[in-house]
C-alpha positions in Angstrom: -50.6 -113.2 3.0 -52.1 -110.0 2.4 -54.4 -107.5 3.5 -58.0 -105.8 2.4 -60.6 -104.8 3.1 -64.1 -106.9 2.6 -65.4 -105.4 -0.1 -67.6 -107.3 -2.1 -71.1 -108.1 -1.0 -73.3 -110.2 -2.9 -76.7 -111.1 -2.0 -79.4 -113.7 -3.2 -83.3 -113.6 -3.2 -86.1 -115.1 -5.1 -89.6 -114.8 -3.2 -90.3 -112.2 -0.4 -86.8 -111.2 -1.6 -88.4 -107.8 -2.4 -89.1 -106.9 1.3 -86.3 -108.8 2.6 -84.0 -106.3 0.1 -85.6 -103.3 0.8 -85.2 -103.7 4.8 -81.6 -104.6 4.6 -80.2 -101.9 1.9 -82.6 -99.1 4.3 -79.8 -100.2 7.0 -76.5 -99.7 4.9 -74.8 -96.5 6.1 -73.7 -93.6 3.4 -70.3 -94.5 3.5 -70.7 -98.0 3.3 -67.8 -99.7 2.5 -68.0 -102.4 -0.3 -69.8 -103.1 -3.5 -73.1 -105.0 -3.5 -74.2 -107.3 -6.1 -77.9 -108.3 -6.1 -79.1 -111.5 -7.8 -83.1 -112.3 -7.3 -85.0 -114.5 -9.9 -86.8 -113.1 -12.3 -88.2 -114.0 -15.7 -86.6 -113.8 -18.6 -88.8 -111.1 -20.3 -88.6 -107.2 -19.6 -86.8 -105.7 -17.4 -86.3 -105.5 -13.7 -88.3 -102.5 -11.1 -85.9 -103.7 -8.8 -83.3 -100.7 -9.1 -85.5 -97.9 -8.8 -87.4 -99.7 -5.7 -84.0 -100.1 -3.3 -82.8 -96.8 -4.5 -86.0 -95.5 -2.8 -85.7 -96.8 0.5 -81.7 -96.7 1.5 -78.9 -94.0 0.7 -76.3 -96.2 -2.0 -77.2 -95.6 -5.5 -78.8 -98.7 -7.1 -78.4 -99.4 -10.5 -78.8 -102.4 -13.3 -75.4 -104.1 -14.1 -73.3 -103.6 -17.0 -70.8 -105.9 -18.6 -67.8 -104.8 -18.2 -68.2 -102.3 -15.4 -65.6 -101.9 -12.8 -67.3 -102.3 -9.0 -67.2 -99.4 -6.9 -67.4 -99.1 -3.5 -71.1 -97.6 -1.7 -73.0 -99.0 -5.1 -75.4 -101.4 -5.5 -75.4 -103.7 -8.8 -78.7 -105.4 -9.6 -78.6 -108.2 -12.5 -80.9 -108.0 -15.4 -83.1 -110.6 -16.5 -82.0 -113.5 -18.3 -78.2 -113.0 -17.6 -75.6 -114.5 -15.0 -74.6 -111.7 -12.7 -70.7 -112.9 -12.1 -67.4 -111.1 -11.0 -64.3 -111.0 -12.5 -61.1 -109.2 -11.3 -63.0 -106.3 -9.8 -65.5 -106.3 -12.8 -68.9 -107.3 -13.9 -69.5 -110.2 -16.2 -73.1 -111.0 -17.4 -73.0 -113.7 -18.8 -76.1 -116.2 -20.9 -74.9 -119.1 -19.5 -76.6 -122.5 -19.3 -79.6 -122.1 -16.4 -78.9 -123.2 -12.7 -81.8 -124.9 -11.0 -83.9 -123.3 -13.9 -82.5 -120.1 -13.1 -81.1 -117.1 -15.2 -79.7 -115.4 -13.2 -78.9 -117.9 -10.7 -77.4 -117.1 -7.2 -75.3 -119.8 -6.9 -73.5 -118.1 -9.9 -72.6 -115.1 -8.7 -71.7 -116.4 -5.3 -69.1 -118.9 -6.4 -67.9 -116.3 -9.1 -67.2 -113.7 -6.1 -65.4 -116.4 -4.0 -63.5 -116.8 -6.8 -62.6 -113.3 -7.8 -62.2 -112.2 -4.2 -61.7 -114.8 -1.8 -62.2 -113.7 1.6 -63.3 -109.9 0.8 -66.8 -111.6 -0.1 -69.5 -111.3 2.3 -72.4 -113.7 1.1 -75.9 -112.9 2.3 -79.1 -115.2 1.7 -82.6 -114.4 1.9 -85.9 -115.2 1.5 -86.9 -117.5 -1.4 -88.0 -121.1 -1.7 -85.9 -124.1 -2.1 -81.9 -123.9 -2.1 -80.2 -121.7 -4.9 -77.5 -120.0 -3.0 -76.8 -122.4 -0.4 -74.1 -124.0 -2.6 -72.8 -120.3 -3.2 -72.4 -119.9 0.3 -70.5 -123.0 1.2 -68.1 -121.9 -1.6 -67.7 -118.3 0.0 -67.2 -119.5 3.7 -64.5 -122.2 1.3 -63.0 -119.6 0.2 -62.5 -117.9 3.7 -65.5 -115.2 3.2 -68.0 -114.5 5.7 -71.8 -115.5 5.5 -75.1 -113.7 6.5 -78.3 -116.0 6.4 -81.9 -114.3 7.0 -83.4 -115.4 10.4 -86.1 -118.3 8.6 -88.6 -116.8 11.4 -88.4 -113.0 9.8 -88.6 -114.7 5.9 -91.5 -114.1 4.3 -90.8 -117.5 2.6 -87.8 -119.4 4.5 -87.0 -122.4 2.3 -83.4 -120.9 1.1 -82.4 -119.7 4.4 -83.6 -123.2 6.3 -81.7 -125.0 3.4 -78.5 -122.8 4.1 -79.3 -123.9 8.3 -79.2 -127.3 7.5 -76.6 -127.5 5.3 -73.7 -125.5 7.0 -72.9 -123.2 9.9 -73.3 -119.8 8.7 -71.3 -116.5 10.7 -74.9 -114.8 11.2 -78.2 -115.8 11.4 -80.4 -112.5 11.8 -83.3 -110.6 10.4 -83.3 -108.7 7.2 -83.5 -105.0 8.8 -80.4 -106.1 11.3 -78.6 -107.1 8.0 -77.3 -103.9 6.5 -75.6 -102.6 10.2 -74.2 -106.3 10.5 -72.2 -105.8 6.8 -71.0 -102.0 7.9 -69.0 -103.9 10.5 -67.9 -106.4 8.5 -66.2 -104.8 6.2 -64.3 -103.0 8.2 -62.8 -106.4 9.2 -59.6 -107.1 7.4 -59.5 -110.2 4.7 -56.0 -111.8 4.7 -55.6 -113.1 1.0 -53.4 -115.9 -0.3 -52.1 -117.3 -3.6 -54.2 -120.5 -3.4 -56.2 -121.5 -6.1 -60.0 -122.3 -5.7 -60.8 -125.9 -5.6 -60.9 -127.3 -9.4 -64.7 -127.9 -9.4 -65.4 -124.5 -8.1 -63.7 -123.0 -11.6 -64.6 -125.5 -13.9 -68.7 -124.5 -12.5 -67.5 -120.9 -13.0 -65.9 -121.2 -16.2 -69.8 -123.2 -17.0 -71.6 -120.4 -16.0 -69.3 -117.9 -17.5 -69.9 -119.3 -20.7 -66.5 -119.7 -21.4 -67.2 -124.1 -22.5 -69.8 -126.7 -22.5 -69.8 -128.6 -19.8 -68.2 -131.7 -21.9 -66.3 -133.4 -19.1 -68.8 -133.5 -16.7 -68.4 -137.1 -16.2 -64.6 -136.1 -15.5 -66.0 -134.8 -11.8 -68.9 -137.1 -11.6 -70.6 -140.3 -12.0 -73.7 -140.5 -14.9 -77.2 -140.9 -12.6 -79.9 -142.6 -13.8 -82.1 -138.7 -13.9 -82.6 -136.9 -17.1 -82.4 -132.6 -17.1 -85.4 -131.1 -17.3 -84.3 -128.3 -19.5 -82.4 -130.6 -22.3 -83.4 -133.9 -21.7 -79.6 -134.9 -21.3 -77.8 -137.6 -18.9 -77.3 -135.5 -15.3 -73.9 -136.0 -13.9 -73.3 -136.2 -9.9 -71.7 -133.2 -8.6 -70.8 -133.9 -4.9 -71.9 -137.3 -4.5 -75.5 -136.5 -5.4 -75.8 -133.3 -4.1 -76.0 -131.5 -7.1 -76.5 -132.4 -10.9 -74.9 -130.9 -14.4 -75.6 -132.2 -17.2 -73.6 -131.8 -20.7 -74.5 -129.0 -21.9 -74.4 -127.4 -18.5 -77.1 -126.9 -16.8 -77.5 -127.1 -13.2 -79.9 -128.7 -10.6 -79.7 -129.0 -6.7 -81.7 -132.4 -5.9 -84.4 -130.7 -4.2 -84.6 -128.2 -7.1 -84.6 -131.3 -9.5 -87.2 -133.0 -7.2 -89.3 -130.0 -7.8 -88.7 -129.5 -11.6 -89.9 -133.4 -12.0 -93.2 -132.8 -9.7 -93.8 -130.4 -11.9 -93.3 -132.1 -15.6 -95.2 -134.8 -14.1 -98.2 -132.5 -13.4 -97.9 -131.0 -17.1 -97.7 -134.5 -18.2 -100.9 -135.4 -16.3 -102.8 -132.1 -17.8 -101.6 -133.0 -21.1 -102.8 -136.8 -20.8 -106.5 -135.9 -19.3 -106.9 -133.1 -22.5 -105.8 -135.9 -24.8 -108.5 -138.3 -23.3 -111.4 -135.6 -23.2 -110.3 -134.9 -26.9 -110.6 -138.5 -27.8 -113.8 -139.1 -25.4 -115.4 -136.0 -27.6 -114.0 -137.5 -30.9 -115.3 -140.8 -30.4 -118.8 -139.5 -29.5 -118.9 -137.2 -32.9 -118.4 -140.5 -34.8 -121.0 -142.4 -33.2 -123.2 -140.0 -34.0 -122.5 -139.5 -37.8 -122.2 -143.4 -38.2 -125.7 -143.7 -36.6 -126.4 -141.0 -38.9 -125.6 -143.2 -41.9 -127.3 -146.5 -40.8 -124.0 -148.1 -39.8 -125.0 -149.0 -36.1 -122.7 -151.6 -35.7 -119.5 -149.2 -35.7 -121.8 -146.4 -34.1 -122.1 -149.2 -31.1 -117.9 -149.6 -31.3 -117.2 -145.9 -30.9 -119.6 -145.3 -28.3 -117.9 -148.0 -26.5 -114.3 -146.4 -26.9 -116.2 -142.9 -26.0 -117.3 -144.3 -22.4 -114.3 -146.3 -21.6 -112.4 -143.1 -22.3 -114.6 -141.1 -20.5 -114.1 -143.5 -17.7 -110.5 -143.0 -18.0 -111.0 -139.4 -17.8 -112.8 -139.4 -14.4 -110.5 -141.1 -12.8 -107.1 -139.2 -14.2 -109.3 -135.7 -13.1 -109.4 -136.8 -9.9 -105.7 -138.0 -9.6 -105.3 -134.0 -10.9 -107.5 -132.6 -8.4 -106.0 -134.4 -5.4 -102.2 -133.2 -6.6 -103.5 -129.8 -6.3 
C-alpha cells in the first residue's frame, strides 16, 4: 500500500445548492489542499453564473472545466451545462454521455468517476437538492475507501438528497454547509493508503457508460429486464442492484425514486394533453352542429351536439382529476 494525500474533492448540488456552495467554499482556507470538482444541475442551454458567484465569496480560484485539463490543487472546477463532469488519471473528462436520472451533468457521474480515478484521496460531499442523485456516488466513494460529507438535512434549503444519503448509508459527517469547508481542510491532510485493487466491475462498466466510451449493450449482463419503460428512450430498463437503480440500452440512468418522479410527471403531461384533445373535439363538435343546422340537416346537427356534450362531460371531469394533482 501506498501513501497520499486526499486530494480530490468533489461535491454535488441541485436546488438550494447555490447557497449551500457559496457557504462551504467561503470556509476553504488559501492553502487548501486538494482539487474540487463541482457538479450542480443545470439546463442544458447557456452557460453556467456559477463560477464567477463562488469566486466571489471564498479565496480558491473558481473556474468552468476543460477537457483535458490536469487538476490542481487549491482550484475549483465547475462543470458546464450539458456535459458529464468526470476524472481521469488526474484529469478532466467532459463527457455527453447518456443522461443520469434526467441529468447532464449528473453527480452520480462524477462521484463514481473520482472513486475510480482516486480511490481513497476522494472526499465526496452532498448537498442540498431534491430526490437522490449522488447518493449512489457516495456509496461508491466510501467503496472505494474515500471519505463522505453529507449536508445536515436541518441547514438544507431543500433536504431530499442529503435525507436520501441518511437513509441509505452511514456517511463520515453529517454537518451544515458553512462547517463544510474547515471539515475538508482537515481531511486532507489525512493520509489515503492506496492499493492495486480494481473497482468493482459495475462501478467501471457505469463509468465507461457515462464516459461515453460504449452503449450500454449488455445491460442485461448485470441485471434482470423490469417490466418499466425509460422515460428518455422509451427502452426496456434493466435492474441495477436488485431494483435500486435502472439503465436502460442505450444508457441512460434512473434511481427508482427519480424514475417514480419522471413517471408522475409523463403522466401529468399525458393528462394535459388528453383534456386539450377533448376541449378541441368538444369545440369541433359544436362548430359542426352549428353549420349543419345551418344547412337544414338537423338530424346530424342533433348527433354532434350530442358528441359535443358528452365530450364536454368528459372534459369536466378529467379538469378536475388535473386540478386535484396539482
Amino acid at each position: 500500500m501506498g501513501a497520499r494525500p486526499r486530494d480530490v474533492v468533489v461535491v454535488g448540488a441541485s436546488a438550494g445548492g447555490v447557497e449551500a456552495l457559496r457557504a462551504m467554499v467561503a470556509g476553504l482556507p488559501t492553502d487548501f489542499g486538494a482539487s474540487v470538482l463541482v457538479v450542480m444541475h443545470m439546463p442544458a442551454g447557456g452557460t453556467s453564473a456559477l463560477p464567477a458567484i463562488l469566486n466571489r465569496v471564498g479565496p480558491l480560484p473558481a473556474v468552468t472545466a476543460r477537457d483535458g485539463e490536469r487538476l490542481q490543487r487549491g482550484r475549483i472546477y465547475v462543470a458546464r451545462p450539458d456535459h458529464h463532469l468526470l476524472v481521469v488519471d488526474g484529469f478532466i473528462a467532459l463527457s455527453h454521455g447518456p443522461t443520469e436520472n434526467g441529468h447532464r451533468p449528473a453527480i452520480n457521474a462524477t462521484f463514481r468517476s473520482a472513486a475510480i480515478a482516486s480511490g481513497p484521496a476522494v472526499i465526496g460531499v452532498l448537498l442540498s437538492g431534491v430526490l437522490d442523485d449522488g447518493v449512489a456516488g457516495l456509496l461508491a466513494i466510501t467503496g472505494r475507501g474515500g471519505r463522505t460529507v453529507v449536508q445536515d438535512p436541518n441547514d438544507a434549503l431543500y433536504p431530499g438528497m442529503p435525507e436520501h444519503a441518511l437513509r441509505t448509508m452511514t456517511p463520515d459527517h453529517v454537518i451544515p454547509a458553512a462547517d463544510i469547508g474547515a471539515l475538508l481542510a482537515k481531511i486532507t491532510k489525512e493520509p489515503a493508503y492506496t492499493s492495486d485493487e480494481a473497482a468493482p466491475e459495475v462501478l467501471r462498466w457505469e463509468n465507461e457508460i457515462a464516459s461515453a466510451g460504449r452503449r450500454a449493450a449488455g445491460a442485461e449482463t448485470v441485471g434482470d429486464p423490469s417490466e418499466f419503460a425509460c422515460p428518455d428512450c422509451q427502452g426496456v430498463l434493466a435492474e441495477i442492484e436488485g431494483g435500486v437503480r435502472y439503465r436502460c440500452r442505450v444508457g441512460h440512468a434512473w434511481t427508482a425514486d427519480a424514475l417514480l418522479a419522471a413517471q408522475g410527471s409523463a403522466l401529468e403531461r399525458a393528462l394535459w394533453t388528453a383534456l386539450r384533445t377533448l376541449e378541441e373535439k368538444t369545440a369541433l363538435s359544436t362548430r359542426m352542429a352549428e353549420e349543419a343546422r345551418e344547412r337544414g340537416s338537423h338530424r346530424i346537427a342533433d348527433r354532434y351536439e350530442r358528441v359535443a356534450r358528452e365530450t364536454n362531460e368528459a372534459v369536466a371531469v378529467l379538469r378536475r382529476q388535473v386540478m386535484e394533482r396539482d
